[in-house]
C-alpha positions as CSV (number, residue, x, y, z in Angstrom):
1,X,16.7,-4.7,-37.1
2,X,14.9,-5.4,-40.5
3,X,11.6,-4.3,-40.2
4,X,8.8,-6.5,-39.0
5,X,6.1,-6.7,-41.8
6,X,2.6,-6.2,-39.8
7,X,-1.7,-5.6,-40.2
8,X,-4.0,-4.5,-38.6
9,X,-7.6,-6.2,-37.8
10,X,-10.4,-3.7,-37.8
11,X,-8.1,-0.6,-39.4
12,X,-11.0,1.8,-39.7
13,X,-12.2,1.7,-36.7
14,X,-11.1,4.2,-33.9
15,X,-8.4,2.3,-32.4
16,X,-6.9,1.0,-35.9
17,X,-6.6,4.9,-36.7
18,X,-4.8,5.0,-33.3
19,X,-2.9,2.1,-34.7
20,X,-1.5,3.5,-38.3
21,X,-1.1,7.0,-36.7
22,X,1.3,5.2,-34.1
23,X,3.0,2.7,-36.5
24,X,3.4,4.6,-39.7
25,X,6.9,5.7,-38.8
26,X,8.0,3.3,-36.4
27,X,11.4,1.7,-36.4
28,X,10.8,-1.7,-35.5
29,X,7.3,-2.7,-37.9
30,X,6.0,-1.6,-41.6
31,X,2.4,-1.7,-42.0
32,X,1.8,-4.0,-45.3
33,X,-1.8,-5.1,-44.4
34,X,-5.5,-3.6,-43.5
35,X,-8.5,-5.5,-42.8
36,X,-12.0,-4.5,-41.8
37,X,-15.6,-5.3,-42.4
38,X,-17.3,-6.8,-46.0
39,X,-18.3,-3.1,-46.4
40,X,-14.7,-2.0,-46.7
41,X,-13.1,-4.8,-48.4
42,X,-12.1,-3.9,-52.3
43,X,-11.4,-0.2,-51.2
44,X,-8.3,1.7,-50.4
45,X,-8.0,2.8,-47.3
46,X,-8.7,6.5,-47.8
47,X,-11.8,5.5,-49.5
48,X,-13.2,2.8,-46.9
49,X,-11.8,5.3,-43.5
50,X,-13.9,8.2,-42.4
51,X,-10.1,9.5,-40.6
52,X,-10.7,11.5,-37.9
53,X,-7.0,11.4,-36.5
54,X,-5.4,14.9,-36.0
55,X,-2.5,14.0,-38.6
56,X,-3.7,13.3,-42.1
57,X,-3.8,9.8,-43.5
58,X,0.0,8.4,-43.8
59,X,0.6,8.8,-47.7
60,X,2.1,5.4,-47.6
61,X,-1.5,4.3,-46.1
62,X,-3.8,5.8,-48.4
63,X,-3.5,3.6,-51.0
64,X,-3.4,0.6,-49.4
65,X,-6.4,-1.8,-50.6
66,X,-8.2,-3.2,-47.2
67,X,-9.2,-7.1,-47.1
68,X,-11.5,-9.0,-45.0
69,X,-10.2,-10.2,-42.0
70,X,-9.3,-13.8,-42.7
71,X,-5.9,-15.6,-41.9
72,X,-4.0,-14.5,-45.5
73,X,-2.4,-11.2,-44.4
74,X,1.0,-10.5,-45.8
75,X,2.9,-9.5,-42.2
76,X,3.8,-12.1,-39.2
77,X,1.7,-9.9,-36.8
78,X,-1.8,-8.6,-36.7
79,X,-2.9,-5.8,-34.1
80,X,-6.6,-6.7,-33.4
81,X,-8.9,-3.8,-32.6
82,X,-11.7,-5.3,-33.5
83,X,-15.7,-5.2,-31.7
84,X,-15.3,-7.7,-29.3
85,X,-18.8,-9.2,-31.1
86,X,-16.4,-10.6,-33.8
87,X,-12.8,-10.6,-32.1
88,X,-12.6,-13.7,-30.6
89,X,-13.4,-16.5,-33.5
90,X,-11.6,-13.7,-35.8
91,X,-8.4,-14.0,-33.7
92,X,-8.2,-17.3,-33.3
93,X,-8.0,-18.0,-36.6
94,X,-5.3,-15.8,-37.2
95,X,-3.2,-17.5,-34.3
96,X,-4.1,-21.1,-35.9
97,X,-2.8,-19.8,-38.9
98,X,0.8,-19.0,-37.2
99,X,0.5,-15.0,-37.1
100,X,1.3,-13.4,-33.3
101,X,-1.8,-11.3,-32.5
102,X,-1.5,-8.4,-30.5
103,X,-5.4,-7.6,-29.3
104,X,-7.3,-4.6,-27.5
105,X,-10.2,-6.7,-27.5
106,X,-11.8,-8.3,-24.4
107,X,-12.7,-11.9,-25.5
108,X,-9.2,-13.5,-24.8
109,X,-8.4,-11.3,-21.8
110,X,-9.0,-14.3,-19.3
111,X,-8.0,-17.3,-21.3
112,X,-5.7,-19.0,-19.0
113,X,-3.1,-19.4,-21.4
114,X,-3.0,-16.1,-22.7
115,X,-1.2,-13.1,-21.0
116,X,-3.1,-9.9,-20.3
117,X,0.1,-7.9,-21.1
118,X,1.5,-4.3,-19.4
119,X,5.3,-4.8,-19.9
120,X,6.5,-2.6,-17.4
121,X,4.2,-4.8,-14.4
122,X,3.9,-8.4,-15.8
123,X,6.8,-9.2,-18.5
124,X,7.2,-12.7,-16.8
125,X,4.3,-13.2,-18.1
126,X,4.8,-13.7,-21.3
127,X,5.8,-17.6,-20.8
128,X,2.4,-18.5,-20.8
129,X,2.9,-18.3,-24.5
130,X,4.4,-21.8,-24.1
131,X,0.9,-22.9,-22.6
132,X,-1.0,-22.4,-25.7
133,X,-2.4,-24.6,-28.8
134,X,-2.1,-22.4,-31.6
135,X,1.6,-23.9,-33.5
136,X,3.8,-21.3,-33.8
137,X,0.7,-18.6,-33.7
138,X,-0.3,-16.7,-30.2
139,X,-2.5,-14.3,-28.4
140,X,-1.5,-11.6,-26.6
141,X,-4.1,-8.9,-24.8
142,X,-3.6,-5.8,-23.2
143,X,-6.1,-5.0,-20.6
144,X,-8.9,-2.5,-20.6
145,X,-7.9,1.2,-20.8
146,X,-9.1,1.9,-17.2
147,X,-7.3,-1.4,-15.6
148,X,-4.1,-0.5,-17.1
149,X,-4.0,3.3,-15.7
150,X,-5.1,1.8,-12.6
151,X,-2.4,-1.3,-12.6
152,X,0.8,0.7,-13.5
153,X,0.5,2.5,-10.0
154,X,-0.9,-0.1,-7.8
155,X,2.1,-2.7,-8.8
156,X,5.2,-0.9,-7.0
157,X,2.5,-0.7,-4.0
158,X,1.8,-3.8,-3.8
159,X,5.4,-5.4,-4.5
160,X,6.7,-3.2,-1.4
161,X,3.6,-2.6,1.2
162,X,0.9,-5.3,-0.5
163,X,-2.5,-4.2,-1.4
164,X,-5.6,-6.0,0.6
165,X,-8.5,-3.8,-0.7
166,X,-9.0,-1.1,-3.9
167,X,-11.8,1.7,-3.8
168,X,-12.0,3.8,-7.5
169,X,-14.2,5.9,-8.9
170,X,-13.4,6.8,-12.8
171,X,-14.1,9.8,-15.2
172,X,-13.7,8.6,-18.4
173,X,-13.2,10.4,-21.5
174,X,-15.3,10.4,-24.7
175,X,-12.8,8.2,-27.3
176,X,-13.3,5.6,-24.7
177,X,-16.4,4.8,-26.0
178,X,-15.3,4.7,-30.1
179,X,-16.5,6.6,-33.2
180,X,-19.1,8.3,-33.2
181,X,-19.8,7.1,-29.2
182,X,-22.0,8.8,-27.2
183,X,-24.7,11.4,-28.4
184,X,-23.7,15.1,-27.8
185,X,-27.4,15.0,-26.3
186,X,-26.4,12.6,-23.8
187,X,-23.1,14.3,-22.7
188,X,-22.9,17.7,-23.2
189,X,-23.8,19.3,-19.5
190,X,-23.7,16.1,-18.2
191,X,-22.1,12.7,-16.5
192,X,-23.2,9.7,-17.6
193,X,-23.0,7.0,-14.6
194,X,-22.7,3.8,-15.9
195,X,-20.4,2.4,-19.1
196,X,-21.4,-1.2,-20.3
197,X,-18.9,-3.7,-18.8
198,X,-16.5,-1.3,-17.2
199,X,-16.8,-1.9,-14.3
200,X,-16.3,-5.7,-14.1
201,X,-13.4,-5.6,-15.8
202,X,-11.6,-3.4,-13.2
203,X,-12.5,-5.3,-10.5
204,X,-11.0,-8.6,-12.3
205,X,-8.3,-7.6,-14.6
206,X,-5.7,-6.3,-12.3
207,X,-5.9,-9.6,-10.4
208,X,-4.5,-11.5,-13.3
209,X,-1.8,-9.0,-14.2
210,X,-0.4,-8.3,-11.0
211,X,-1.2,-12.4,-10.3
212,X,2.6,-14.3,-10.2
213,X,3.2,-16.5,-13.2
214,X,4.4,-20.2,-10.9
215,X,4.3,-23.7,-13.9
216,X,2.3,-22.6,-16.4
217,X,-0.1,-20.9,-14.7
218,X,-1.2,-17.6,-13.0
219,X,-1.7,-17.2,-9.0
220,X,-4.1,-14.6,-9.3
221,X,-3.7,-11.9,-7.0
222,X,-5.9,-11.8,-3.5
223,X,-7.7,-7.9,-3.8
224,X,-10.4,-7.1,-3.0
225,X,-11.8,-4.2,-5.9
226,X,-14.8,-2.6,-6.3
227,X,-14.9,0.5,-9.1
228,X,-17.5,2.6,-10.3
229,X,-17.3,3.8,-13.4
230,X,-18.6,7.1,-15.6
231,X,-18.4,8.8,-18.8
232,X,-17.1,12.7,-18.9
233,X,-17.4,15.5,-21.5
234,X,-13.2,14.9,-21.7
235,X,-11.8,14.0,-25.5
236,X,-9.1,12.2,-24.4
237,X,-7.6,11.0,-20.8
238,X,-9.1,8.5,-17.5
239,X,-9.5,10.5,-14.8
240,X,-9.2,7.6,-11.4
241,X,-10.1,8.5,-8.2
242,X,-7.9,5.4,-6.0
243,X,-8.3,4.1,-2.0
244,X,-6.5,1.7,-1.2
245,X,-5.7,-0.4,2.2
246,X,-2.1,-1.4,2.8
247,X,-1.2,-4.8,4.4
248,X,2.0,-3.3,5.3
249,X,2.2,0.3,6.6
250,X,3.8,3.0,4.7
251,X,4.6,6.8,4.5
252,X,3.6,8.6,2.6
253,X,7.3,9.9,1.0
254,X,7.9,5.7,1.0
255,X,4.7,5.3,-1.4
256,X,6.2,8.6,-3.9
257,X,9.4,7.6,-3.8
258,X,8.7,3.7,-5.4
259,X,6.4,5.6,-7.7
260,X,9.3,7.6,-8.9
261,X,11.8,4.8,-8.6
262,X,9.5,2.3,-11.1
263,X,10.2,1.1,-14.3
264,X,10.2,-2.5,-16.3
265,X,11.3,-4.2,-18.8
266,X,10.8,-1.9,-21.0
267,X,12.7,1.2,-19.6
268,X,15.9,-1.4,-19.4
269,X,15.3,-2.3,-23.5
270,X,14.9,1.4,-24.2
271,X,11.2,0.3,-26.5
272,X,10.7,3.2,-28.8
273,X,7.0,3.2,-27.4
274,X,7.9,3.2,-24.1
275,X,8.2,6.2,-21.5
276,X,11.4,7.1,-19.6
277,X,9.0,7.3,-16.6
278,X,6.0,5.2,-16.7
279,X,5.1,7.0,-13.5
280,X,5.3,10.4,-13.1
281,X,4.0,12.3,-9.7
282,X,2.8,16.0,-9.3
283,X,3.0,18.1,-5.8
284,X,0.3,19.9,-6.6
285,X,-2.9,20.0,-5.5
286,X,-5.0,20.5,-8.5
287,X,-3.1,18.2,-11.0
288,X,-2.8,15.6,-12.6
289,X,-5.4,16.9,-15.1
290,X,-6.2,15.5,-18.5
291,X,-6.0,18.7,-20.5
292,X,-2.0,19.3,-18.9
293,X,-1.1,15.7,-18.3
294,X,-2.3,13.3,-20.7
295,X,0.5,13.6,-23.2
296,X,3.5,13.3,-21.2
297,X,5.7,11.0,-22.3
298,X,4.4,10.1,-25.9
299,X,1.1,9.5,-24.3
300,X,2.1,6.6,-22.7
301,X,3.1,7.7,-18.7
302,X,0.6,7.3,-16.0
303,X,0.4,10.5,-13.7
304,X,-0.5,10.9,-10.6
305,X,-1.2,13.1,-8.1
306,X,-2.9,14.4,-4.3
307,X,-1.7,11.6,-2.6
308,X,-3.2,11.3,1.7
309,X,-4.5,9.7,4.3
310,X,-8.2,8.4,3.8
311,X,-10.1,8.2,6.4
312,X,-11.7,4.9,5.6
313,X,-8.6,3.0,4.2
314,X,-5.4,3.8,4.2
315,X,-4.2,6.2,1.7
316,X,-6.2,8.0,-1.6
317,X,-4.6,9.4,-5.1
318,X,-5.8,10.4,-8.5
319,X,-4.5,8.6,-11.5
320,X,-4.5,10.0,-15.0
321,X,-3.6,7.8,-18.3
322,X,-3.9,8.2,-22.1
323,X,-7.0,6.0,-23.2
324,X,-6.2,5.7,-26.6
325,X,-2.3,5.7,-26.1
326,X,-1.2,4.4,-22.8
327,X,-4.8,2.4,-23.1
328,X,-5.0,0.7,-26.1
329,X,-3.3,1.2,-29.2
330,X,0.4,2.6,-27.8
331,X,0.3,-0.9,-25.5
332,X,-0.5,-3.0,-28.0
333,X,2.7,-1.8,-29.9
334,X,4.4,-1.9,-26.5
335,X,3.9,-5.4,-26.3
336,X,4.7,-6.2,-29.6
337,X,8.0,-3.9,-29.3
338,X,8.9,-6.4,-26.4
339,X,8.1,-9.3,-28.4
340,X,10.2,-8.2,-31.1
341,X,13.2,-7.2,-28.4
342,X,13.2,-10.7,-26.9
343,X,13.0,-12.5,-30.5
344,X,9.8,-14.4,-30.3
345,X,8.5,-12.3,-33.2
346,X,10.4,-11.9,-36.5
């Protein structure tokens, strides 16, 4: 296909790095538009950045000059990662204007017309496009990093055995928290208990994605979730320590085996972003592990491992999942990709 011209809202920040690193050689889009704060307006992009990406600066990047993030962007979609203190109006604007935006943000997460996207457990989803005001502009939202390395396991559980209660407990890494985060003070020798919102958000989120789409609306899904969340001296990689309580009863080998046997949507388009796998499971006892795990798969598979009998519900796992990939910037593109695939972008 041609290639889709497309910008990014908040490009200097730590996600919009994520962003161009992810996009600069992609098949299906061409970056041709950067926007950030007043501060970094008038500059090129190598001048308004402080890149802290492993790979350098895409030379085709560099020189790019960055705007202000206002609705006259040369591309037909915008990846938002803007600070959710500024994202919703922001957005909006950009929909009114007819551009598709893709967000990481929070703010539009639970707007009832607008899907809270992971293609591989809600694609149906995407209908509820139909429900909103904007012309021919939309919103689409992936969910919080956590909630989607939690949701990508739980949705083959609950299609085949259901899923009445969720106990997790997360260890979350560093680049959850942005650039320049959390004070080496603060974390070095240390857990931090408590990260501002988390914890809300993984209690609520999966129970619109792994809801059923019925007229317009979404059925929310009837679990009952309670998470604690904390922050980890770990660069990269969520760390998810899962309970859960069956309504149906299961084996064990019946739980792997519709681990191993998932995919979505975007396994049967073959997406460039998306894994063969989105689930991959490890025998042994002391893995998955972020250091080992967290690339597999371009970033973007969900890895689990230790599955057994709890003693208070039914069974417990561990979960680990790219924040920065699987969580953020690589599903943002793997929505778009599956925009693009079924022609609603373009």
């Amino acid at each position: 296909m041609e290639k889709i011209k497309v910008g990014i809202l908040g490009a200097t920040g730590s996600v919009g790095q994520k962003f161009i690193q992810l996009l600069s050689e992609h098949p299906y889009f061409e970056i041709t538009s950067l926007a950030a704060s007043e501060r970094s307006a008038g500059k090129t992009y190598k001048d308004a950045v402080n890149w802290f990406m492993q790979t350098p600066i895409p030379e085709k990047i560099s020189n790019i000059i960055v705007s202000t993030c206002v609705p006259n962007m040369d591309c037909k979609i915008v990846f938002s990662g803007l600070d959710a203190g500024v994202a919703g109006e922001i957005e909006e604007d950009f929909a009114k204007a007819g551009y598709a935006v893709i967000s990481n943000s929070k703010n539009h997460r639970f707007d009832p017309d607008v899907p809270l996207m992971i293609p591989e457990v809600n694609s149906e989803h995407l209908e509820l496009i139909k429900e909103q005001k904007y012309g021919k502009g939309f919103i689409i939202t992936n969910p919080n990093c956590s909630t989607i390395g939690l949701s990508i396991p739980l949705k083959p559980i609950d299609d085949l055995f259901g899923i009445e209660t969720v106990s997790v407990v997360t260890m979350q890494a560093l680049s959850g928290a942005g650039y320049p985060g959390v004070s080496s003070l603060d974390i070095i020798d240390n857990v931090v208990p408590f990260i501002g919102g988390e914890e809300i958000k993984m209690e609520t989120e999966p129970l619109k994605i792994l809801g059923k789409y019925n007229n317009g609306k979404i059925e929310e899904a009837k679990i009952n979730i309670s998470a604690q969340c904390n922050r980890v001296a770990v660069i990269d990689g969520h760390l998810e320590c899962v309970s859960v309580k069956l309504k149906k009863e299961a084996t064990e080998d019946q739980i792997i085996e519709c681990w191993k046997n998932f995919s979505g949507e975007p396994q049967k388009l073959n997406l460039p972003t998306a894994p063969k796998f989105p689930i991959h499971y490890f025998e042994q006892d002391n893995l998955p592990q972020p250091k080992l795990q967290r690339n597999i798969d371009k970033g973007m598979a969900v890895s689990i491992g230790r599955l057994r009998k709890c003693s208070i519900l039914d069974y417990k796992f561990v979960i680990l999942s790219h924040n920065t990939i699987r969580g953020a910037a690589g599903a943002a593109i793997l929505n778009a990709e599956l925009l693009a695939q079924k022609g609603l972008v373009g």
